[in-house]
Wavefront OBJ file of the C-alpha trace (Angstrom):
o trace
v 3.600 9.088 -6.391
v 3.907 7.214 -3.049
v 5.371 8.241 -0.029
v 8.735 6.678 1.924
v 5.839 5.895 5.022
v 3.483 3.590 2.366
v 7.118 1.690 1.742
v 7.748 1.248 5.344
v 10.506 4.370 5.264
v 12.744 2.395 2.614
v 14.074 3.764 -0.638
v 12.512 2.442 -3.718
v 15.743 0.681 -4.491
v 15.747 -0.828 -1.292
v 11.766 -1.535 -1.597
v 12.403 -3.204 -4.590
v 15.411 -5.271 -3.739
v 13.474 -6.638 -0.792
v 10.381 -7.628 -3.041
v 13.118 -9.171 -5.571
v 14.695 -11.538 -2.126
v 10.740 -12.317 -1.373
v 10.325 -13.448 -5.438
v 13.269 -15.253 -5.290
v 11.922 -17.227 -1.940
v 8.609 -17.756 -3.558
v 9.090 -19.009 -6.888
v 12.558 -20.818 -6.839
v 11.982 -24.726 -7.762
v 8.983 -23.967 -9.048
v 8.861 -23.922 -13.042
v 5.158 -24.047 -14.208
v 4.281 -20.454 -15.367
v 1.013 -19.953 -14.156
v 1.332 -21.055 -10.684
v 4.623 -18.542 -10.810
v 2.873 -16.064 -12.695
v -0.378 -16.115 -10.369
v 2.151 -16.171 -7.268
v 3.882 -13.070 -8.632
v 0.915 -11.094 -9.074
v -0.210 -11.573 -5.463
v 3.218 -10.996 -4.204
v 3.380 -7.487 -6.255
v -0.297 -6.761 -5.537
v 0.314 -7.202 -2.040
v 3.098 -5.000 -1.633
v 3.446 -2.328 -4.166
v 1.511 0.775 -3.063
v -1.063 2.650 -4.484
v -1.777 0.701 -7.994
v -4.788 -0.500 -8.950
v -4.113 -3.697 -11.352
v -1.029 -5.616 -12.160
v -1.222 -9.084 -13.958
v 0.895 -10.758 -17.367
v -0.650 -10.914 -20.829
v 1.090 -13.824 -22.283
v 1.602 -13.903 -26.408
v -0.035 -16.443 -27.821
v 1.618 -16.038 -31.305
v -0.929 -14.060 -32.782
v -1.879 -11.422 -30.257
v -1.945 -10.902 -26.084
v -3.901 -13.121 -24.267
v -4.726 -12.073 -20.201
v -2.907 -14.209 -17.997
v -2.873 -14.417 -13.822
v -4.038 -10.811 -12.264
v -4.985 -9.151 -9.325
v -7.567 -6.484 -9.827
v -10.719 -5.705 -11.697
v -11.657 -8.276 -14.722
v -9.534 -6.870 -17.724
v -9.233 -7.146 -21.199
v -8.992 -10.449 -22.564
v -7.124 -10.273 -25.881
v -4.887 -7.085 -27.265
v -3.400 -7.003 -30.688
v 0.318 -6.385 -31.155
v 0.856 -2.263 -31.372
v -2.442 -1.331 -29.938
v -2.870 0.180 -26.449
v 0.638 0.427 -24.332
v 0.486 -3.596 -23.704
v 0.480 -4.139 -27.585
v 3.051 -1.063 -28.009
v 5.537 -2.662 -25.197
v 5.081 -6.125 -27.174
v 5.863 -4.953 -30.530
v 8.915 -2.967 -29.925
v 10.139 -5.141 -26.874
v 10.497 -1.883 -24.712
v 9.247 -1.391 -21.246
v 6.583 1.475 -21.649
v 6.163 4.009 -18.819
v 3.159 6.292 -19.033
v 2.443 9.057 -16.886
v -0.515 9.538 -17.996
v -2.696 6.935 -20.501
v -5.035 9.428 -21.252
v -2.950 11.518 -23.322
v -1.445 7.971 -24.833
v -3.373 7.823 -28.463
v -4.781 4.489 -28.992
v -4.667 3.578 -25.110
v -7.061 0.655 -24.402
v -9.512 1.334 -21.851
v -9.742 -1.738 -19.875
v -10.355 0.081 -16.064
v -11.643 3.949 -16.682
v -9.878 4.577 -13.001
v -6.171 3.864 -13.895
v -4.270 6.502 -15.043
v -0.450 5.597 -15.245
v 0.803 2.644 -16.641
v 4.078 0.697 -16.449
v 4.647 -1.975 -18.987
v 7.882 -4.539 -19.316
v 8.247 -7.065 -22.287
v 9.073 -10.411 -21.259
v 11.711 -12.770 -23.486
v 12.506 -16.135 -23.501
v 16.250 -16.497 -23.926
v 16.245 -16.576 -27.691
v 14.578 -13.113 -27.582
v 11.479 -14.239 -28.799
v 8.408 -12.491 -27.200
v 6.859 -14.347 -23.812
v 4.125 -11.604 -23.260
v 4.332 -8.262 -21.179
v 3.522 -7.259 -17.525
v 1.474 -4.628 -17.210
v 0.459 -2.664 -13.730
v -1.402 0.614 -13.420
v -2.234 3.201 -10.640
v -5.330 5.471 -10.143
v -3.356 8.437 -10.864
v -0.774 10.095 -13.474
v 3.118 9.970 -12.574
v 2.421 6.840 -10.227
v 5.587 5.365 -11.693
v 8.990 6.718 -12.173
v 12.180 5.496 -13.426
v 13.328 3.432 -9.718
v 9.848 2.055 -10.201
v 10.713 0.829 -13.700
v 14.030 -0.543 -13.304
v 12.428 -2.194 -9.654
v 10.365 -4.044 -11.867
v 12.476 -5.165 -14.577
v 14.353 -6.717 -12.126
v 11.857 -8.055 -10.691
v 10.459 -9.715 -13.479
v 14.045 -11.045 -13.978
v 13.603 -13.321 -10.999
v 10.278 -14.679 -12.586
v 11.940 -15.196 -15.998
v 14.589 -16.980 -14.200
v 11.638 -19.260 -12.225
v 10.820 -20.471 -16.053
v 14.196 -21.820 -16.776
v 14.950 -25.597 -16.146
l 1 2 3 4 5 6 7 8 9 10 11 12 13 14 15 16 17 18 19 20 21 22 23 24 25 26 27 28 29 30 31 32 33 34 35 36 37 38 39 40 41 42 43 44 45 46 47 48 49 50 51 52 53 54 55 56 57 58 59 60 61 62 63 64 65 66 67 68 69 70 71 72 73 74 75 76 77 78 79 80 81 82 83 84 85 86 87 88 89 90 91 92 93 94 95 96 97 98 99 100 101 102 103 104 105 106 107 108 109 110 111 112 113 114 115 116 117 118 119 120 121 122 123 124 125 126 127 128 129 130 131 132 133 134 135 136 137 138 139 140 141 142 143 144 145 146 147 148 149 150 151 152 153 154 155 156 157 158 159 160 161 162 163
């Protein structure tokens, strides 16, 4: 967990609302997903405390492929219903581990994160995009505020895609 102090004394909804207004400022009339998606990471890897890695894997039709990150190098490719990335893909369901190493099957891309929070990305249709993934150096980093922070947050960079 993080403390009030590392958010500049704001709630997490408030945190999060302010990082939405700052992804909003930053990606609006932009469409080209990599320069948004690269863009995003920095902004989220700038400013959310106390995590480790946070970057997209984008679904290629067959399986995840890594897209834009901050962090260490990571795993290039994960199959559909392997490791949290491939379980969040599959059933379309943001994944929120507190700790990956009791997670059977987790894929063990950096041996120092511990927690995990994982949100499916759709186009419109519903049809898979990919996932974004972030993880922290230590179990219960994320909690529910965290995980509805981010969903909406990734709503402003779904929104970016849109023409």
């Amino acid at each position: 967990m993080y403390s009030s102090s590392e958010l500049d004394g704001q709630s997490k909804p408030s945190f999060y609302a302010m990082l939405v207004q700052e992804a909003e400022a930053l990606l609006t009339g932009e469409h080209d997903r990599v320069a948004n998606a690269a863009n995003f990471a920095a902004l989220v890897w700038q400013h959310v405390p106390s995590i480790n890695w946070c970057g997209f894997y984008f679904f290629d039709g067959q399986e995840l492929v890594v897209g834009p990150f901050q962090g260490r190098p990571a795993c290039v490719r994960i199959a559909l219903r392997q490791g949290v990335c491939g379980i969040a893909a599959a059933t379309l369901e943001t994944q929120l581990v507190v700790d990956v190493h009791a997670v059977p099957g987790h894929i063990v891309c950096d041996a120092t994160s511990r927690s995990e929070l994982v949100v499916p990305l759709r186009y419109d249709d519903g049809c898979l995009l990919g996932v974004w993934d972030v993880d922290a150096p230590v179990p219960g980093r994320f909690d529910a505020e965290d995980r509805q922070g981010m969903e909406k947050l990734l709503g402003v960079f779904l929104a970016s895609l849109r023409y």
